[in-house]
C-alpha positions in Angstrom: 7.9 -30.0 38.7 11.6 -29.5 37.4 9.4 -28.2 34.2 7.4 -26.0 36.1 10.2 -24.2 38.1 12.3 -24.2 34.7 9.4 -22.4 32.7 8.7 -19.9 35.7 12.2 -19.0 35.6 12.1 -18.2 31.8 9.3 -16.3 32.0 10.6 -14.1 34.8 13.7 -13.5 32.9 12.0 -12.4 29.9 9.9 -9.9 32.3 13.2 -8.6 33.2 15.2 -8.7 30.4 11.5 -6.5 29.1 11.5 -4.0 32.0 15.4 -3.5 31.4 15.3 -2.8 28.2 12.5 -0.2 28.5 15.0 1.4 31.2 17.9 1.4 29.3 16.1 3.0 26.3 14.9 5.5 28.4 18.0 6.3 29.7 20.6 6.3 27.4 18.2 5.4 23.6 19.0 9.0 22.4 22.9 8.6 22.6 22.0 5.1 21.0 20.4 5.9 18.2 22.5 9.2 18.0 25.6 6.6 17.5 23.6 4.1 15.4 22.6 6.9 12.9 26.5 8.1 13.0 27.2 4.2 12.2 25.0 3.5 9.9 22.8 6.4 8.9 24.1 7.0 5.3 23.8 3.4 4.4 20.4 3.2 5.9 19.0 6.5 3.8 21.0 5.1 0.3 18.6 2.0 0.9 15.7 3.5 1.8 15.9 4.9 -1.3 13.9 8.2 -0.5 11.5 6.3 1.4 12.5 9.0 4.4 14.5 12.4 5.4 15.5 11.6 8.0 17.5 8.4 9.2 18.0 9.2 12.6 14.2 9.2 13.6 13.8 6.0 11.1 16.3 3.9 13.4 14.7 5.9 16.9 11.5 4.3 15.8 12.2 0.8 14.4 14.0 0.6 18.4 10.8 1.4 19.9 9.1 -1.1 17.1 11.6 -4.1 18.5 11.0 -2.9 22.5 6.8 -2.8 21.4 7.2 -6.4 19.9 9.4 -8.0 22.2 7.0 -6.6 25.9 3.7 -8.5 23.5 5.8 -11.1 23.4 6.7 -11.6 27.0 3.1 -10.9 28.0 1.6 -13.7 25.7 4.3 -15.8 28.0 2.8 -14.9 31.0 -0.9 -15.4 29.6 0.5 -19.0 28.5 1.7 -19.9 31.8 -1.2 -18.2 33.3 -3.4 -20.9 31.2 -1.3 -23.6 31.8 -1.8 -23.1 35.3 -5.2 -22.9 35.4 -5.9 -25.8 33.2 -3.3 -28.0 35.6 -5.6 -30.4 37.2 -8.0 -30.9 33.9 -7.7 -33.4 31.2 -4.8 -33.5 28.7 -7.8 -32.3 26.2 -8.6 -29.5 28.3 -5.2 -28.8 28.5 -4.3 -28.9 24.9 -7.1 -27.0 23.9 -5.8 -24.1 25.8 -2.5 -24.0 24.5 -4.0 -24.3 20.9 -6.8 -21.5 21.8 -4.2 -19.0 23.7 -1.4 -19.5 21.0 -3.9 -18.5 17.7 -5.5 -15.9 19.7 -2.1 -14.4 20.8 -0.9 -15.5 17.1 -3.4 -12.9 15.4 -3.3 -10.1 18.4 0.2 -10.0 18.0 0.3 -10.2 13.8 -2.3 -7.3 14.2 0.4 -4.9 16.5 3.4 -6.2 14.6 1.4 -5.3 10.8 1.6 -2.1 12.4 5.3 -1.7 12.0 8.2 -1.6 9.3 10.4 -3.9 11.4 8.2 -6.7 10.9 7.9 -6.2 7.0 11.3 -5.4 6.8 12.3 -9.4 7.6 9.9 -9.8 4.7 12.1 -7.6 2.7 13.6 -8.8 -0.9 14.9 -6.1 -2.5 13.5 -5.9 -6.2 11.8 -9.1 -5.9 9.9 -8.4 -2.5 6.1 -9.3 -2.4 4.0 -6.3 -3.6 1.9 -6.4 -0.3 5.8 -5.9 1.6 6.5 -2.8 -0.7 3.1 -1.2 0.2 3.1 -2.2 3.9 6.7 -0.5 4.5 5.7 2.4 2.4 2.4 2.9 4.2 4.1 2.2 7.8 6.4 5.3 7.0 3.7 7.4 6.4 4.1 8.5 10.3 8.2 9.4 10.1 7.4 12.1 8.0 4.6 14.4 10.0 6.3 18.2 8.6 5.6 18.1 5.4 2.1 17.8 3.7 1.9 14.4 2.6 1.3 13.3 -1.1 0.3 9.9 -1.8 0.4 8.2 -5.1 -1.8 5.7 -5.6 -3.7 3.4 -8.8 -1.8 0.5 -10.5 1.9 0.0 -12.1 1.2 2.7 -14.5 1.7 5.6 -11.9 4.3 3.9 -11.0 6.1 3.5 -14.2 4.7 7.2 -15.0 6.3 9.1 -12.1 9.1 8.8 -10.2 8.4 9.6 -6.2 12.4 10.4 -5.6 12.2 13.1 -8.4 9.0 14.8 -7.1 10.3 14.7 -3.7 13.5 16.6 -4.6 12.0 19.2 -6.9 9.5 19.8 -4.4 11.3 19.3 -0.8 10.2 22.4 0.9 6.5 21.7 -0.2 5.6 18.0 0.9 6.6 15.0 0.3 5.9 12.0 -1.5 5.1 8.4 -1.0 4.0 5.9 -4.1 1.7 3.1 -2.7 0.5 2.2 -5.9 -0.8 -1.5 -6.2 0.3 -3.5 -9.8 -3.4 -4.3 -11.6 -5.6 -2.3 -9.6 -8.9 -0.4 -10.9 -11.0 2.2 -9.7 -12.6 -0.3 -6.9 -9.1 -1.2 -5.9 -8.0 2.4 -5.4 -11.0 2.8 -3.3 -10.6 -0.1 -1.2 -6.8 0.8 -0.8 -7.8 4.1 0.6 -9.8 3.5 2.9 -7.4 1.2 4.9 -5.0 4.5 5.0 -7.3 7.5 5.1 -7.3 7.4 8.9 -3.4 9.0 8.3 -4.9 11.8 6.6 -2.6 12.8 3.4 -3.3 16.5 2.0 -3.1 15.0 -1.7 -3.8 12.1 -2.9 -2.7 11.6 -7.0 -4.5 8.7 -9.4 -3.1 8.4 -13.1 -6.8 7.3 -14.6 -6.7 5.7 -18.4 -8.7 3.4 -19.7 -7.2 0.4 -18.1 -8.3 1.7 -14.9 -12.2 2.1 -16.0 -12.9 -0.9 -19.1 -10.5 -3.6 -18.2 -12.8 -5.7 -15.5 -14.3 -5.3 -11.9 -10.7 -5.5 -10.0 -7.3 -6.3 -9.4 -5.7 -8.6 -6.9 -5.6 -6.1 -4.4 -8.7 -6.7 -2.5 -7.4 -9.9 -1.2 -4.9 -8.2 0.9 -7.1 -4.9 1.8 -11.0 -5.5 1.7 -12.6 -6.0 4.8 -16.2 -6.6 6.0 -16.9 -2.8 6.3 -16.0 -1.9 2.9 -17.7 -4.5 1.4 -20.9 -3.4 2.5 -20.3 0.0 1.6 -19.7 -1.3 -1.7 -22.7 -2.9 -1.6 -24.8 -0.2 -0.1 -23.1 2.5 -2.0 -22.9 1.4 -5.4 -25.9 0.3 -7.7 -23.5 -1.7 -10.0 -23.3 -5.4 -9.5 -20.2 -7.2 -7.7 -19.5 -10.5 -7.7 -18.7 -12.1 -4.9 -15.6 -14.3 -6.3 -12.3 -15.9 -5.3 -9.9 -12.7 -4.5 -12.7 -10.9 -2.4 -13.4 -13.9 -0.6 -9.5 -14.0 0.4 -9.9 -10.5 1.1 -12.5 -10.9 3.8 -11.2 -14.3 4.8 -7.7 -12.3 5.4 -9.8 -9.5 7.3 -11.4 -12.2 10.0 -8.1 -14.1 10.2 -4.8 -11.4 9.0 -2.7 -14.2 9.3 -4.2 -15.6 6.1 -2.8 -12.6 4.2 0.9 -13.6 5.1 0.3 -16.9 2.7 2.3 -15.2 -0.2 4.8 -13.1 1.5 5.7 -15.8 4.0 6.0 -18.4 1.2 8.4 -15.9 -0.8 11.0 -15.5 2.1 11.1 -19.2 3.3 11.2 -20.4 -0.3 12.6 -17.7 -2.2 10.7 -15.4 -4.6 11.7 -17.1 -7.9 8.9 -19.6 -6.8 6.1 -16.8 -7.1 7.6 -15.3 -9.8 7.0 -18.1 -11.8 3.4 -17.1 -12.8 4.4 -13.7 -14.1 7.5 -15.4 -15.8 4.9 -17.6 -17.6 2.4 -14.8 -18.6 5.7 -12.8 -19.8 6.6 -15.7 -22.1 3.3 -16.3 -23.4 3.0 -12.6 -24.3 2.9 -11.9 -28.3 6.6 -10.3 -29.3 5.0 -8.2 -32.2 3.5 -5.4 -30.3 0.6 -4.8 -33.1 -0.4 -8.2 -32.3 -0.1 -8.3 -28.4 -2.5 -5.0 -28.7 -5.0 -6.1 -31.2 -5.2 -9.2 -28.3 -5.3 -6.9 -25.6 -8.1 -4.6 -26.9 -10.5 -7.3 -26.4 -10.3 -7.2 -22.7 -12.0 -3.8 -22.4 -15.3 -3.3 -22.0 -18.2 -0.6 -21.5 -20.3 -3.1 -19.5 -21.5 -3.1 -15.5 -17.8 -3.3 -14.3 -16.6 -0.2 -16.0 -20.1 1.4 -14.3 -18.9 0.2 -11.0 -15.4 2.0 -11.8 -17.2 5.1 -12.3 -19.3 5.0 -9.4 -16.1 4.0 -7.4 -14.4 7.0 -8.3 -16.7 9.1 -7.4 -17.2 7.7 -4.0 -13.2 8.2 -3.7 -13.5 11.5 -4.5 -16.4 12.1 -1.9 -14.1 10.6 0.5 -11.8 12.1 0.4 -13.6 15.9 0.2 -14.9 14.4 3.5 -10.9 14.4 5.0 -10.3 17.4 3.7 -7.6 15.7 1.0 -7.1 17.0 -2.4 -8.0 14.4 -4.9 -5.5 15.3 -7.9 -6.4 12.8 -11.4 -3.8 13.0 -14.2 -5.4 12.0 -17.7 -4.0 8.7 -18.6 -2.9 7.2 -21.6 -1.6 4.2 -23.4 0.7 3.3 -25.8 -0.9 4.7 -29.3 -1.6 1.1 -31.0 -3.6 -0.1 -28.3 -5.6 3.5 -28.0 -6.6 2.8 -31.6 -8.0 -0.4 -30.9 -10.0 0.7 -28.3 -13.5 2.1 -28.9 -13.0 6.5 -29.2 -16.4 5.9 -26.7 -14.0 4.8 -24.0 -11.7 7.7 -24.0 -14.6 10.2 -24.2 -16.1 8.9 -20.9 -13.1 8.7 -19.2 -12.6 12.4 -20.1 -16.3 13.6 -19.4 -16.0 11.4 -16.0 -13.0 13.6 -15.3 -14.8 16.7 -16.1 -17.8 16.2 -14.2 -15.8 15.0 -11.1 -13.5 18.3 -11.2 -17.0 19.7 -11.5 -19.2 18.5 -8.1 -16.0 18.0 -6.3 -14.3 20.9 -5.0 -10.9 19.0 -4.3 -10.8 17.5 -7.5 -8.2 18.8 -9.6 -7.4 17.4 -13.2 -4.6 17.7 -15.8 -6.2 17.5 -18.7 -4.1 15.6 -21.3 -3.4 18.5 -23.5 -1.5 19.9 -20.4 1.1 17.2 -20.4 4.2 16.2 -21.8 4.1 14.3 -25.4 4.3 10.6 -25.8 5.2 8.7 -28.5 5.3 4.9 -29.1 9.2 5.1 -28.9 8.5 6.4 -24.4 6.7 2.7 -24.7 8.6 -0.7 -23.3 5.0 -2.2 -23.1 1.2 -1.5 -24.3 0.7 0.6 -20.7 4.3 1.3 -19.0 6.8 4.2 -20.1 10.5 4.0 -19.9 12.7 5.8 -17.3 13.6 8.6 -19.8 10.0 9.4 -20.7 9.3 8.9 -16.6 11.7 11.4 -16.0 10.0 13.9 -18.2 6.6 13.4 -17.4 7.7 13.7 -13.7 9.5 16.7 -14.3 6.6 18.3 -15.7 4.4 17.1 -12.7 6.6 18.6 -10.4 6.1 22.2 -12.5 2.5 21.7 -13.0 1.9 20.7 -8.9 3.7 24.3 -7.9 1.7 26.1 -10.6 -1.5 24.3 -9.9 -1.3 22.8 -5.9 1.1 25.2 -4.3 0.1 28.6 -5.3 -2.0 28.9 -2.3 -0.9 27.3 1.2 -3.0 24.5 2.7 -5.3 21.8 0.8 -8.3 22.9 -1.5 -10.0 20.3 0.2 -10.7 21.7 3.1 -9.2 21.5 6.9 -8.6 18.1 8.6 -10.8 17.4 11.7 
């Protein structure tokens, strides 16, 4: 009984302690976070490293994030006592299976609210050595603190990230949008697709793939459909695309993680309890095992590309991104990619040729497509190279230089999307 009194007690006090700090946030939050941002602002927009503008609205948010989490919170307490209650005079079965039953289904209602926010990624935050899936979830989550300017979203696999550099765009272009890389390391053109359809619903005016020949011959998919593919996309995969797609390991995690979210925590979870070094350990291995002479490393990497029914799949995928997005009014923008000049020789010229007609025909049917042809770029040379597919920050900082040129000649001329008008 003791118990019983003690737990009611808690319970109520949480309720409060909820209801108060709703009132005082209502009260007196904009001299808070007015004093907060005076505090701490410039330290807060040195780390976020251009993620936002504006470091006052970040911290006004993340408070609101922390009220939203905590008032969940204290209302899974009341279901739980609620249960308890109810289950008082049944068997200690009974009883156990309700705590068990009300503390998964609160466990995923709650993961599915807090997924929504950066305060919960940020505990997941590790600086350089942060899971990909935290980088991408923060990134994605800040999409909404940034509503005034037209939104341009870079997305593909590590190359556009090594390629351009987001802070650089988003000073040479600051009174014309602003940019946000959520690229995913390994993805293809299936990844892309998948990725974008878990943030179309935001509604970016541009969205910008670097496409080479790693993205359309090198296999049916990265890892990122175990953190992003759901049921729904699946069988638009299935329904939309006459290529075959195997049904293996990483998009069975990927719809495991869709019926149960929690399952997609595995990783990032393991990383902050135990440290990253312990995941990192793979890669570390891979990098080790890597052939020094890069003549060699490329003659071995040539034979993973492929014209076969993956790269078909790529192609098809593609296209159904770009009808997507003609469908949200969002300017698809596709920068010819490359690679570092031994392992283009290596490759079949028939590989480069499609990609390019692919291009072509998708600028073509597609009135939101734009493309830079290759020709319309900045020179690379095997010396820009640090790897067989990833530029150094000298050669970044040219080639986003010139994309910053090239998007005012070619994006900004005219106001609004060539896409057409969101609903």
């Amino acid at each position: 009984m003791n118990w019983q009194n003690a737990s009611t007690r808690l319970i109520a006090a949480f309720l409060f302690g909820t209801m108060a700090g709703w009132f005082v946030f209502a009260l007196w939050g904009d001299w808070a976070v007015g004093w907060m941002d005076g505090l701490l602002g410039e330290r807060i927009s040195r780390a976020g490293e251009g993620k936002f503008n504006d470091s006052r609205r970040f911290i006004e948010d993340r408070v609101c994030e922390a009220l939203i989490l905590w008032t969940w919170f204290a209302l899974f307490l009341v279901a739980f006592a609620a249960a308890e209650r109810w289950m008082r005079d049944r068997s200690m079965l009974w009883r156990l299976a309700t705590v068990v039953g009300t503390a998964v289904v609160f466990l995923q209602l709650w993961f599915a609210i807090a997924s929504g926010t950066v305060l919960f990624w940020m505990f997941f935050w590790q600086g350089d050595a942060s899971h990909n899936l935290v980088r991408f979830e923060i990134k994605r989550n800040l999409l909404e603190d940034d509503p005034d300017l037209p939104q341009v979203i870079l997305m593909g696999s590590s190359q556009i990230r090594a390629q351009i550099d987001e802070q650089i765009l988003n000073a040479e272009l600051r009174d014309l949008c602003f940019t946000t890389d959520l690229n995913y390391p390994g993805s293809k053109c299936f990844d892309t697709w998948v990725v974008w359809n878990q943030i179309r619903d935001e509604r970016p005016e541009y969205l910008i793939c670097y496409l080479s020949e790693l993205d359309m011959f090198s296999g049916a998919h990265g890892p990122a459909p175990a953190y992003f593919l759901d049921w729904s996309m699946l069988i638009r995969a299935l329904r939309e695309t006459r290529a075959p797609l195997a049904l293996d390991s990483v998009l069975r995690h990927g719809l495991a993680g869709s019926t149960f979210p929690l399952l997609r925590m595995r990783e990032p979870t393991a990383a902050r309890i135990l440290g990253p070094a312990l995941l990192a350990m793979g890669q570390e291995r891979h990098n080790a095992s890597l052939e020094e002479d890069l003549s060699r490393r490329a003659a071995e990497s040539a034979g993973g590309f492929h014209v076969d029914s993956n790269s078909d799949l790529q192609k098809e995928c593609l296209f159904r991104l770009a009808h997507d997005c003609q469908k949200d009014g969002t300017v698809l923008v596709l920068l010819t990619g490359r690679l570092h000049p031994e392992l283009s020789r290596r490759l079949p010229a028939e590989m480069r040729i499609a990609l390019k007609e692919t291009l072509v025909r998708l600028e073509r049917e597609f009135p939101n497509v734009v493309v830079a042809a290759e020709d319309e770029m900045v020179p690379q040379s095997t010396t820009d190279y640090v790897d067989l597919t990833h530029i150094n920050e000298k050669a970044q900082e040219r080639y986003s230089l010139w994309l910053a040129a090239w998007m005012k000649e070619r994006l900004f001329r005219e106001s609004g999307p060539r896409g057409g008008d969101h609903d």
